[in-house]
DSSP file (Angstrom, degrees, kcal/mol; ACC not computed):
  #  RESIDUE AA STRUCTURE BP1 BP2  ACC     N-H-->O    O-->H-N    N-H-->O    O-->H-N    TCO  KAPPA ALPHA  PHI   PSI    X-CA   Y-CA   Z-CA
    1    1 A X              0   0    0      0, 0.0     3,-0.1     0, 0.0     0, 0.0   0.000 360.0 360.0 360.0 133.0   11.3   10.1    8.8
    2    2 A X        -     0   0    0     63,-0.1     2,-0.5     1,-0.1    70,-0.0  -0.277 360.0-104.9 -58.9 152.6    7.5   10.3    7.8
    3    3 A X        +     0   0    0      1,-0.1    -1,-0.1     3,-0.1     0, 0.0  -0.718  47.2 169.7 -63.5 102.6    4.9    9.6   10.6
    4    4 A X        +     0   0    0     -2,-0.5    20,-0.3    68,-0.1     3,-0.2   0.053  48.5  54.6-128.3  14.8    3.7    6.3    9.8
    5    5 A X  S    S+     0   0    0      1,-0.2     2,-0.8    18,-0.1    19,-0.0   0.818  96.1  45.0-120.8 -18.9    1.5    4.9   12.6
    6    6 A X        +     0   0    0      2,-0.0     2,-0.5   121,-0.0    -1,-0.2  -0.884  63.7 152.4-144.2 115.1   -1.1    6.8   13.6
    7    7 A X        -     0   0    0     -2,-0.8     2,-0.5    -3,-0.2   120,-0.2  -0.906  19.1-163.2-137.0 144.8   -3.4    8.5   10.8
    8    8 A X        -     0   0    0     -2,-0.5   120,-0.8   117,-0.2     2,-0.3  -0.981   8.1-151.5-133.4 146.6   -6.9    9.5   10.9
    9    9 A X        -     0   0    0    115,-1.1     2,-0.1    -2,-0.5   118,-0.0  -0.831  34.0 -93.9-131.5 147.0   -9.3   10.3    8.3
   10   10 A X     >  -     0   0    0     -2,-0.3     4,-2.9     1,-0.1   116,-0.1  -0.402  29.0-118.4 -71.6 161.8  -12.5   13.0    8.8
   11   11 A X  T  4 S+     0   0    0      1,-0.2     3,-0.3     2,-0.2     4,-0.2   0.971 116.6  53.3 -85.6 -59.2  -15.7   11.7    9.6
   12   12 A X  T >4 S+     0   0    0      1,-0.3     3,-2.4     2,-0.2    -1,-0.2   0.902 105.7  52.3 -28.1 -78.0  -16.9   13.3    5.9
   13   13 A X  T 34 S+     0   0    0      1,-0.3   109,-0.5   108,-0.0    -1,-0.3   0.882 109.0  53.8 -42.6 -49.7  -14.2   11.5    4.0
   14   14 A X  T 3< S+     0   0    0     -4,-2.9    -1,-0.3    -3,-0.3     2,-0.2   0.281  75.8 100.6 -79.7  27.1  -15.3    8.2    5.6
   15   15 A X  S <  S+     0   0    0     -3,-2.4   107,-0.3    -4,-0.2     2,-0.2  -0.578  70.7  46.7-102.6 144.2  -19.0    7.9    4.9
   16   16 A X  S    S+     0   0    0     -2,-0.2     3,-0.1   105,-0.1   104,-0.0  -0.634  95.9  27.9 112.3-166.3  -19.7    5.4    1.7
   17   17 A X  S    S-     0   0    0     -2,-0.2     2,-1.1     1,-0.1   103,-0.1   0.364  73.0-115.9  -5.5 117.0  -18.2    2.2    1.2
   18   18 A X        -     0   0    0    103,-0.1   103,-0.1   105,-0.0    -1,-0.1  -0.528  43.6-149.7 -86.9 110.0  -16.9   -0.3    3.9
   19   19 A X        -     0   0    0     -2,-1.1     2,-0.3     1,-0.1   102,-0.1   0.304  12.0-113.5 -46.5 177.7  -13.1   -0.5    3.2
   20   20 A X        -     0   0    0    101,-0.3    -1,-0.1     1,-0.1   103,-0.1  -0.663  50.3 -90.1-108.0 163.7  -10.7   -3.3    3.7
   21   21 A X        -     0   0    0     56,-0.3    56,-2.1    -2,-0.3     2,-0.2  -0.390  39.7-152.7 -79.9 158.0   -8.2   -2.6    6.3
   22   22 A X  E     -A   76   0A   0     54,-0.2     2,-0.3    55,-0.1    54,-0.3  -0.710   9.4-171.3-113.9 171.0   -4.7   -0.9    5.2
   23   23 A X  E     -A   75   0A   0     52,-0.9    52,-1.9    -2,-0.2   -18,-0.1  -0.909  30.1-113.1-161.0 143.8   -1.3   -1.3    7.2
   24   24 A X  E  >  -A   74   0A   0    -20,-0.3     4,-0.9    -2,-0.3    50,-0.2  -0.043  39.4 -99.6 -68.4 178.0    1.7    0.7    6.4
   25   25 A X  H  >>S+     0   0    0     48,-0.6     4,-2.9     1,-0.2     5,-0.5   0.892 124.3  58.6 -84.8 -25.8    4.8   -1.5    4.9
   26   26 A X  H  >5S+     0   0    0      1,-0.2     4,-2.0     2,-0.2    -1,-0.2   0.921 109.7  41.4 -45.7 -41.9    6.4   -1.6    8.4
   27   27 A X  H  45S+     0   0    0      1,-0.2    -1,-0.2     2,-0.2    -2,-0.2   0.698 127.0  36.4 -79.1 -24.3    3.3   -3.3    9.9
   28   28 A X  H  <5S+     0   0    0     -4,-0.9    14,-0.2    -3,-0.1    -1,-0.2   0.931 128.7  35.1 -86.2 -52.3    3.0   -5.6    6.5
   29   29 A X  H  <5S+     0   0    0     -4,-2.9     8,-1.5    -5,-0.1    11,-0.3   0.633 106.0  71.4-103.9 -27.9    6.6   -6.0    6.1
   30   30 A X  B  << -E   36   0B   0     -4,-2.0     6,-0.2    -5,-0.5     2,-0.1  -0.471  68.7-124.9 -94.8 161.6    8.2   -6.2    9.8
   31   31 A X    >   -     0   0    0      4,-1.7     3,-3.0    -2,-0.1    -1,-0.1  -0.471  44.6 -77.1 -93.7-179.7    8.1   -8.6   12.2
   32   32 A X  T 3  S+     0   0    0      1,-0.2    -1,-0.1    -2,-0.1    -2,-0.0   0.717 131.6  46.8 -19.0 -45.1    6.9   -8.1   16.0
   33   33 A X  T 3  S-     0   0    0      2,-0.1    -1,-0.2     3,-0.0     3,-0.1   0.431 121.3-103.3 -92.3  -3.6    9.7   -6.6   16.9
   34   34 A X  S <  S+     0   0    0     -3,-3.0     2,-0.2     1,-0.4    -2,-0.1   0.538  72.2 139.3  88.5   9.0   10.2   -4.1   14.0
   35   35 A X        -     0   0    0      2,-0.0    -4,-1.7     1,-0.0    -1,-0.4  -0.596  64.6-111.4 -66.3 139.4   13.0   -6.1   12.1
   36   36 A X  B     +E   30   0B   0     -2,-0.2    -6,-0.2    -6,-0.2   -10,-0.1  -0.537  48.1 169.5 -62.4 163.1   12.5   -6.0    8.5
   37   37 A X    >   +     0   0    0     -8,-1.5     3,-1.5    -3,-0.0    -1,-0.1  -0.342  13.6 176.0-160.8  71.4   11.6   -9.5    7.9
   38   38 A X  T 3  S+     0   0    0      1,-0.2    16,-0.2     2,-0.1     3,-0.1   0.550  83.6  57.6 -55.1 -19.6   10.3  -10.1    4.1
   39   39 A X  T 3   +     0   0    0      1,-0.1    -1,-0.2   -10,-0.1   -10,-0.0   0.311  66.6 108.8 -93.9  -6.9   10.0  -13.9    4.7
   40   40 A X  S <  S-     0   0    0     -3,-1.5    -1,-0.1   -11,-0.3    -2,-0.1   0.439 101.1-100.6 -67.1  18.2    7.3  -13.8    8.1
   41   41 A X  S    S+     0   0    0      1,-0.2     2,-0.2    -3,-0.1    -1,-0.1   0.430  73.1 151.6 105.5 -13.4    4.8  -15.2    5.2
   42   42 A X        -     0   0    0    -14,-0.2     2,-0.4     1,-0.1    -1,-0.2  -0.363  35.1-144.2 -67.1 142.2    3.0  -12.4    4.4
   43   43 A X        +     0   0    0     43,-2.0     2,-0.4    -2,-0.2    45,-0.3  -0.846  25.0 165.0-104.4 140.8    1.9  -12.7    0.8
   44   44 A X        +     0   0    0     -2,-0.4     9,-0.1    43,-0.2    45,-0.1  -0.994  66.5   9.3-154.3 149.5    1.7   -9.9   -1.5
   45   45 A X  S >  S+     0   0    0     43,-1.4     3,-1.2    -2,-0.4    44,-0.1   0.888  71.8 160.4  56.4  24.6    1.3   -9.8   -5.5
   46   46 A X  T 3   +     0   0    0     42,-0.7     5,-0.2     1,-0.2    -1,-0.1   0.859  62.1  67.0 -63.4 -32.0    0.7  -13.7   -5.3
   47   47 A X  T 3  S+     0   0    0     93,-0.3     2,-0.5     3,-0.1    -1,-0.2   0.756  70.5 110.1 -81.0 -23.1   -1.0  -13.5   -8.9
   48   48 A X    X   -     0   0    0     -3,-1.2     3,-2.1     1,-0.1    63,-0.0  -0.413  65.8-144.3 -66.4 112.7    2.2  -12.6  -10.8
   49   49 A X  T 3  S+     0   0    0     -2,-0.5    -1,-0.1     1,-0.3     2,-0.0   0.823  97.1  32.4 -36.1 -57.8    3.2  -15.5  -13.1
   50   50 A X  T 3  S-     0   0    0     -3,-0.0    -1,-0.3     0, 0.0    -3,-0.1  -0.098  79.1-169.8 -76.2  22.6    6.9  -14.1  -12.1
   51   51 A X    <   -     0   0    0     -3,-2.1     3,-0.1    -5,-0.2    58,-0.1   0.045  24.0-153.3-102.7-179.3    7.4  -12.7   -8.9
   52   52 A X        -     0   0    0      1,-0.3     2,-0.3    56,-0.2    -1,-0.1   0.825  53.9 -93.0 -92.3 -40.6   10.3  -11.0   -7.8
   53   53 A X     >  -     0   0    0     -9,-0.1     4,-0.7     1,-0.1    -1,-0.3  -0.720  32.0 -97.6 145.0 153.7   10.0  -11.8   -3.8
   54   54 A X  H  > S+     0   0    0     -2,-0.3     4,-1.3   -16,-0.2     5,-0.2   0.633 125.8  68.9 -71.3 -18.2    8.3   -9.6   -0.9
   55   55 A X  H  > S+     0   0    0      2,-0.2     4,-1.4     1,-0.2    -1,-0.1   0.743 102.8  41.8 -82.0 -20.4   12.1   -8.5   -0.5
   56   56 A X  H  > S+     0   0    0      2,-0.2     4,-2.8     1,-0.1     5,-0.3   0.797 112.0  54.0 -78.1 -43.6   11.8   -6.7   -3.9
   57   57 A X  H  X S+     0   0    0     -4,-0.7     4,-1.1     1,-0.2    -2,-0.2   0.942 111.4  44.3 -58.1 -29.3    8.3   -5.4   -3.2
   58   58 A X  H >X S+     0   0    0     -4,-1.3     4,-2.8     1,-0.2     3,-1.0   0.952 114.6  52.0 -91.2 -58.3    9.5   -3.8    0.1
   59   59 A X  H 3X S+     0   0    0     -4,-1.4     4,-1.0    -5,-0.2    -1,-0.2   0.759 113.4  37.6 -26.1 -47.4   12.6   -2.4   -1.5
   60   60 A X  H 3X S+     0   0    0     -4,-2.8     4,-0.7     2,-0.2    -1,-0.2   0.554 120.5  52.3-101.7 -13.1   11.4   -0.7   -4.5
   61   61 A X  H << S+     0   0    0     -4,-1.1     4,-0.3    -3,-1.0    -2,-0.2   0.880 113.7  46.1 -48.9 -57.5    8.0    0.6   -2.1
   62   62 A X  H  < S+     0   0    0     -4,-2.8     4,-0.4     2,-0.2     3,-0.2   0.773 108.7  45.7 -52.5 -54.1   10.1    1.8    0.2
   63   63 A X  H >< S+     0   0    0     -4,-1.0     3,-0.7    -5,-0.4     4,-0.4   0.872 112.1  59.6 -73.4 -13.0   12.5    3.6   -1.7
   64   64 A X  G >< S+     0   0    0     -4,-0.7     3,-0.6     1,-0.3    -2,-0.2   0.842 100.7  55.5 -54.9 -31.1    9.1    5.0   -3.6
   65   65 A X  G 3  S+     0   0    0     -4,-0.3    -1,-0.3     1,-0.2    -2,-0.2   0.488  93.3  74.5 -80.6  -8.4    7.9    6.4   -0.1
   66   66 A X  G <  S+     0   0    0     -3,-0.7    -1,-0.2    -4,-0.4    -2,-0.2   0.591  71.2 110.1 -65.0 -25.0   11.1    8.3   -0.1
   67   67 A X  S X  S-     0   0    0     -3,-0.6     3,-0.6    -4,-0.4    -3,-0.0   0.024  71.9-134.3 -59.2 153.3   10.0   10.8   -2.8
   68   68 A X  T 3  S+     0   0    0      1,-0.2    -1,-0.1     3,-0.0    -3,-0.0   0.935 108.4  53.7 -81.5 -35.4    9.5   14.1   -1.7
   69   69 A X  T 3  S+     0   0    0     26,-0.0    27,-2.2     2,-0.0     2,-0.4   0.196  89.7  87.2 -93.1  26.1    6.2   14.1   -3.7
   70   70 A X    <   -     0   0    0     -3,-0.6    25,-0.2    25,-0.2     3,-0.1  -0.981  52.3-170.2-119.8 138.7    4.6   10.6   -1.9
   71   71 A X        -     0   0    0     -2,-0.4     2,-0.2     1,-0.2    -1,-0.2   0.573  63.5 -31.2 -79.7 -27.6    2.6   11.3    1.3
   72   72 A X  E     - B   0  94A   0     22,-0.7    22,-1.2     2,-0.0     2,-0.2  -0.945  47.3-143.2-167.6 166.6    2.2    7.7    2.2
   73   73 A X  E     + B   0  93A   0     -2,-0.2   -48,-0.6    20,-0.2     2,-0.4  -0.695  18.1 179.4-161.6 132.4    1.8    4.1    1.1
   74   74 A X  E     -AB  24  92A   0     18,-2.0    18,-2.4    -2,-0.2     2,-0.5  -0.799  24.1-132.8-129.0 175.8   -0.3    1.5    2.6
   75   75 A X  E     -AB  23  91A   0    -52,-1.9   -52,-0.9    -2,-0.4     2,-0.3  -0.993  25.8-131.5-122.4 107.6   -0.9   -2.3    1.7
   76   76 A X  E     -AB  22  90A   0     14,-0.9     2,-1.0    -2,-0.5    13,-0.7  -0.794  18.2-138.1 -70.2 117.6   -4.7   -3.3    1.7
   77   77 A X  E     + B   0  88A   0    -56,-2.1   -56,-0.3    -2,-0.3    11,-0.2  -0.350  29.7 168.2 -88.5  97.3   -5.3   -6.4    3.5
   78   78 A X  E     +     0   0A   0     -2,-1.0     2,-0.3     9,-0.8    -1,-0.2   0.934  61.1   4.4 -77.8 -22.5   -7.5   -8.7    1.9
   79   79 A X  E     - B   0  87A   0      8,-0.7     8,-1.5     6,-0.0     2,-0.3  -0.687  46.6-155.5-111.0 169.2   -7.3  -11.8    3.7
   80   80 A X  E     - B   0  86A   0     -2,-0.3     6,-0.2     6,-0.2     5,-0.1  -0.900  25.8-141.9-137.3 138.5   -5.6  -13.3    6.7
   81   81 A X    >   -     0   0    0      4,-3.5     3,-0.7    -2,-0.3     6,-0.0  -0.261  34.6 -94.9 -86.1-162.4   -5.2  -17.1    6.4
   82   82 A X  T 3  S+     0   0    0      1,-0.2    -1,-0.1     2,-0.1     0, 0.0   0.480 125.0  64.3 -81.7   4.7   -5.6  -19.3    9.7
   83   83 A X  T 3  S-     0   0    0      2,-0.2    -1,-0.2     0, 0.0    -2,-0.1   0.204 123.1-107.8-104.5   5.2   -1.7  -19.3   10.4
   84   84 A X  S <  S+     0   0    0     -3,-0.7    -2,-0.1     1,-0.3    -3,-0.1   0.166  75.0 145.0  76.2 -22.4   -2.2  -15.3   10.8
   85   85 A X        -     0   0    0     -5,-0.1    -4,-3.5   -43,-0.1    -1,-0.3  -0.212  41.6-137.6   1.0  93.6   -0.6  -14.9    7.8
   86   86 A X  E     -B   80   0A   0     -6,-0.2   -43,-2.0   -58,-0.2    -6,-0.2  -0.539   8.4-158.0-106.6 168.6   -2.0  -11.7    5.3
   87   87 A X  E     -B   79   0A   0     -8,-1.5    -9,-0.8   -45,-0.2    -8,-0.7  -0.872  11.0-173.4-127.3 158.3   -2.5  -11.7    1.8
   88   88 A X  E     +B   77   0A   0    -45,-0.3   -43,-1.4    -2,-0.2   -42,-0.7  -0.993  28.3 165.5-150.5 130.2   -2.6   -8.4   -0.5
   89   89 A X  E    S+     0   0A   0    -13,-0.7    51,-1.6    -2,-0.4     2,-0.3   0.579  72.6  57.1-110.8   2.4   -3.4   -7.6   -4.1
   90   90 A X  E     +BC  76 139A   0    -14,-0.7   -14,-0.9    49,-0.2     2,-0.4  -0.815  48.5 173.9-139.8 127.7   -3.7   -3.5   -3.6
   91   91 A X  E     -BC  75 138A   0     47,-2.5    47,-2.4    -2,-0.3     2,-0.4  -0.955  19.1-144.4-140.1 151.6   -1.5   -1.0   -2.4
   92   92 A X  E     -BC  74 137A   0    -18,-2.4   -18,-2.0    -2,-0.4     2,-0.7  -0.921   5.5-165.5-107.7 141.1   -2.1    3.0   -2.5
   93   93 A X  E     -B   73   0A   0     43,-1.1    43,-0.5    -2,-0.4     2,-0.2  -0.905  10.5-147.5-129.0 130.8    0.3    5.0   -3.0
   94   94 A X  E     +B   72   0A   0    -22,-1.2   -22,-0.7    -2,-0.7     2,-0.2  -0.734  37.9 158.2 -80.0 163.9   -0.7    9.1   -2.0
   95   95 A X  B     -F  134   0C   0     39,-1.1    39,-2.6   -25,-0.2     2,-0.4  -0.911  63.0-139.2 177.7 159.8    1.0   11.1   -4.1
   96   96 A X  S    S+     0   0    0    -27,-2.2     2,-0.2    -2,-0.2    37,-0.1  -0.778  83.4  98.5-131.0  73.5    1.2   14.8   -5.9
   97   97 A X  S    S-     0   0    0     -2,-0.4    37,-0.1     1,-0.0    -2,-0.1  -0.910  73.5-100.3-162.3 146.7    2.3   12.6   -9.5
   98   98 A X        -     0   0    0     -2,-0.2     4,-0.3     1,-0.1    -1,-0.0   0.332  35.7-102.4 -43.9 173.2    0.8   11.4  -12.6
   99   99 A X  S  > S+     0   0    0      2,-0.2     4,-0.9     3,-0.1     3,-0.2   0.836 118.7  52.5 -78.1 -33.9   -0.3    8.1  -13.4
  100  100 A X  H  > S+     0   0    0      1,-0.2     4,-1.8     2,-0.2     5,-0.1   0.879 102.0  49.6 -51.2 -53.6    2.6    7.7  -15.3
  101  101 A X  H  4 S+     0   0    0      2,-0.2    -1,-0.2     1,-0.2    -2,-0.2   0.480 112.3  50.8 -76.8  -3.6    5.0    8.5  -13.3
  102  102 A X  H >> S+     0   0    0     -4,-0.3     4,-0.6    -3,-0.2     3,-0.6   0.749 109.2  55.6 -84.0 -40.4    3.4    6.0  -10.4
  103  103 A X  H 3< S+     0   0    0     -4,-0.9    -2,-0.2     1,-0.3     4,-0.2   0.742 110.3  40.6 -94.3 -22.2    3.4    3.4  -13.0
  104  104 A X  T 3< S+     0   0    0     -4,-1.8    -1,-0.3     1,-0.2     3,-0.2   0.705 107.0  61.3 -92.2   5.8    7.2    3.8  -13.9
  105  105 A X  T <4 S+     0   0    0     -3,-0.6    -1,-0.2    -5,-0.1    -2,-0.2   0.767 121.5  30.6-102.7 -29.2    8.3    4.1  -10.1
  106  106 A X  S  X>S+     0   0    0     -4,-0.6     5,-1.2     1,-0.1     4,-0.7  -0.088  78.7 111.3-118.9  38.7    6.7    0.6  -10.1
  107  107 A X  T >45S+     0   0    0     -3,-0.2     3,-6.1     1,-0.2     4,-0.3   0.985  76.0  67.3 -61.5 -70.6    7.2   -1.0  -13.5
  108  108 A X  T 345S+     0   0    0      1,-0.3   -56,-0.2    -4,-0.2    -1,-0.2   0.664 106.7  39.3   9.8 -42.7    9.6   -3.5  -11.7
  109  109 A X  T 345S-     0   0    0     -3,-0.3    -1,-0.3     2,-0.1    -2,-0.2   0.685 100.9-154.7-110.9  19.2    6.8   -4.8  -10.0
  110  110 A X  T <<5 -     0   0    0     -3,-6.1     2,-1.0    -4,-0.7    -3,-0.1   0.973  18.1-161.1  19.9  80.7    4.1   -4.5  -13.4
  111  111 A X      < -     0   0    0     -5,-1.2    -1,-0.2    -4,-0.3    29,-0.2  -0.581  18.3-124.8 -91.3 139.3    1.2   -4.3  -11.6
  112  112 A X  S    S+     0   0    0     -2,-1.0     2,-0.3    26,-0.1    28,-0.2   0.677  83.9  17.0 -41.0 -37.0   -2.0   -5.1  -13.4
  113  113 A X  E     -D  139   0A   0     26,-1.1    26,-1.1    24,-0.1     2,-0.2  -0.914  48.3-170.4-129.3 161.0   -4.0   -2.0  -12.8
  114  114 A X  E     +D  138   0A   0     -2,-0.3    24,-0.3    24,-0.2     2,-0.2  -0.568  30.6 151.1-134.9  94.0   -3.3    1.5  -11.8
  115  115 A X  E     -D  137   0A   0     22,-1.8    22,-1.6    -2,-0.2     2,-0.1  -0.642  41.4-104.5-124.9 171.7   -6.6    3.1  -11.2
  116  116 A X  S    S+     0   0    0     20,-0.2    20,-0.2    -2,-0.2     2,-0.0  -0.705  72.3  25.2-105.2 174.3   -7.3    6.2   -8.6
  117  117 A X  S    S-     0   0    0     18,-0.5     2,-0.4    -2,-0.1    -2,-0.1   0.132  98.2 -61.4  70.9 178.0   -9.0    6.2   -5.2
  118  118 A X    >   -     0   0    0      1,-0.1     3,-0.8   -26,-0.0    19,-0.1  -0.821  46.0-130.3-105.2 143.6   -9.3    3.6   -2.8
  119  119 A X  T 3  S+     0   0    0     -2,-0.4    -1,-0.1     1,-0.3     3,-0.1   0.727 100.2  22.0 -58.6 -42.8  -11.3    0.3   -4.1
  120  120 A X  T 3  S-     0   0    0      1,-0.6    -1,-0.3  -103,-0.1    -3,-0.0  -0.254 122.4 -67.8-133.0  42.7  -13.7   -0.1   -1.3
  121  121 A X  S <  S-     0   0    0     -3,-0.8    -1,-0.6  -103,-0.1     2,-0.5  -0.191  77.1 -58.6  88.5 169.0  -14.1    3.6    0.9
  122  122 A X        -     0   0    0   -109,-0.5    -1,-0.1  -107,-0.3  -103,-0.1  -0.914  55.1-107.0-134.5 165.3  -11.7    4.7    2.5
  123  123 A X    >   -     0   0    0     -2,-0.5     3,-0.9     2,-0.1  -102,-0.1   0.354  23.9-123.0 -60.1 171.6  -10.0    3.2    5.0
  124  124 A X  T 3  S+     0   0    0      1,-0.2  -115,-1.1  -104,-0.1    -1,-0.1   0.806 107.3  48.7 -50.9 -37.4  -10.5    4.2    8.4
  125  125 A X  T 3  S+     0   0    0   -117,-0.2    -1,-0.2     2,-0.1  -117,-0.2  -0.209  82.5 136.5 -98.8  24.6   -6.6    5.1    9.5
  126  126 A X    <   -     0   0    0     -3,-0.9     2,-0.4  -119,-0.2  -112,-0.0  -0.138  54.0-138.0  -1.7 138.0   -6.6    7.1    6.3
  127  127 A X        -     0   0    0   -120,-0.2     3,-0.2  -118,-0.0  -118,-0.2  -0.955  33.5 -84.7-141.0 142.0   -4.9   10.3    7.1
  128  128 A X        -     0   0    0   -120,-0.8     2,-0.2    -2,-0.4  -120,-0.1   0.265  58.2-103.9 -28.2 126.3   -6.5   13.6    5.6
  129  129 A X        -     0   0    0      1,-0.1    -1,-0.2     4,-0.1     2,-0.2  -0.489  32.0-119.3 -76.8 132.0   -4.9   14.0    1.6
  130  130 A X    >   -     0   0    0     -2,-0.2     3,-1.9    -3,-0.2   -35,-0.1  -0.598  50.0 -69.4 -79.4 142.4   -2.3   16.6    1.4
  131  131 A X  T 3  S-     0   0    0      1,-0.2     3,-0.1    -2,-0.2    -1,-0.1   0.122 117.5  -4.8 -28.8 129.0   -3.2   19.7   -1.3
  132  132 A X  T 3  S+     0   0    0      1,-0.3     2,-0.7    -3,-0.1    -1,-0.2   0.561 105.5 117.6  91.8   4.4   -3.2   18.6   -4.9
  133  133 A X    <   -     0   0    0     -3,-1.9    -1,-0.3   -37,-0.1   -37,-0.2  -0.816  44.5-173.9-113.0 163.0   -2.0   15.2   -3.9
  134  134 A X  B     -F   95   0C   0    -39,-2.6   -39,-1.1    -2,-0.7     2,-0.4  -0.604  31.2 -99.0-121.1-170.2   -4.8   11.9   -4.8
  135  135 A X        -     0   0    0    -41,-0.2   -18,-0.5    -2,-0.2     2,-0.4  -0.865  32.7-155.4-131.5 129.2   -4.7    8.3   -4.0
  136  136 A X        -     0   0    0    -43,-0.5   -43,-1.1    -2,-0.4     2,-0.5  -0.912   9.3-144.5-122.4 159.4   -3.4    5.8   -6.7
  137  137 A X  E     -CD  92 115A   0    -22,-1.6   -22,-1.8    -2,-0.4     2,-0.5  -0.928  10.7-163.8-144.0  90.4   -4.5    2.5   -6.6
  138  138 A X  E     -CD  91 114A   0    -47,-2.4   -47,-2.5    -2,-0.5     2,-0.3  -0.790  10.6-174.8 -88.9 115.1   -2.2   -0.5   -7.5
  139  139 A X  E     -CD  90 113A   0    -26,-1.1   -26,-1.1    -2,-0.5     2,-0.5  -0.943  16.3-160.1-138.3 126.8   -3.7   -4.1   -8.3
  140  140 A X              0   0    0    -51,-1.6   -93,-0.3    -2,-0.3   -94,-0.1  -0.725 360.0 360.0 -74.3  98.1   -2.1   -7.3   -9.0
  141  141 A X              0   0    0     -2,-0.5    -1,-0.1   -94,-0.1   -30,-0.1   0.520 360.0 360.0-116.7 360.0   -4.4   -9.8  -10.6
C-alpha cells in the first residue's frame, strides 16, 4: 500500500502562490477512526447537476490511485463550513499519463476541467514529483 500520510515538498518547489490545503482521500473520505464513511458530510463535486454520491467519488478515485502509473491523489479543501464539514471542487491526481487517459479514468465523474499543475502553488504536504510524472488538476464547476 502507497504511503499516504506524510509527504513533503522542497523548499524550491514551494515558493510562489499560497495554496489551499490538500488531504489524501482517507483524511477526506474516513471518519476519525479510519472507517470509510462517505456520508460524515463532506462535500465534494457539489456543482454537478447530477451527482453520483461521495460513495462513487471515493470508489472510482480509489480504484484510480491503484494504477501502477498514479503517484498520489489529494482532494483540495476549499472551505470548511461551521459544522466542520469540508467542501471540494479540485482534486490532483500525480500521474506518468496523458490528459486523456486521466480524463477517461474519471469520465464517470465528468469533471468540468482538466487542466495541469496545482491551481494555487503547491501545497505544502506536496511530496517531491516522481520522474516524468506531472500534476493533473480536476475541477467541478
Amino acid at each position: 500500500m502507497k504511503n499516504t500520510q506524510h509527504y513533503t515538498a522542497s523548499k524550491q518547489q514551494r515558493k510562489g502562490l499560497e495554496s489551499l490545503p490538500i488531504l489524501t482521500l482517507e483524511q477526506f473520505f474516513h471518519d476519525e477512526k479510519g472507517t470509510q464513511c462517505t456520508s460524515i458530510g463532506n462535500s465534494i463535486g457539489g456543482n454537478l447537476l447530477e451527482h453520483p454520491g461521495n460513495a462513487v467519488f471515493y470508489q472510482i478515485l480509489f480504484e484510480v490511485r491503484k494504477k501502477e502509473c498514479v503517484q498520489e491523489i489529494f482532494i483540495e479543501i476549499d472551505e470548511s463550513s461551521k459544522t466542520s464539514k469540508l467542501v471540494s471542487e479540485r482534486v490532483y491526481i500525480l500521474a506518468n499519463a496523458t490528459r486523456e487517459e486521466v480524463s477517461s479514468w474519471l469520465s464517470d465523474l465528468n469533471p468540468s476541467y482538466i487542466t495541469s499543475g496545482y491551481q494555487f502553488g503547491i501545497p505544502n504536504i506536496a511530496p517531491v514529483l516522481l520522474d516524468k510524472y506531472e500534476v493533473f488538476s480536476l475541477w467541478w464547476d
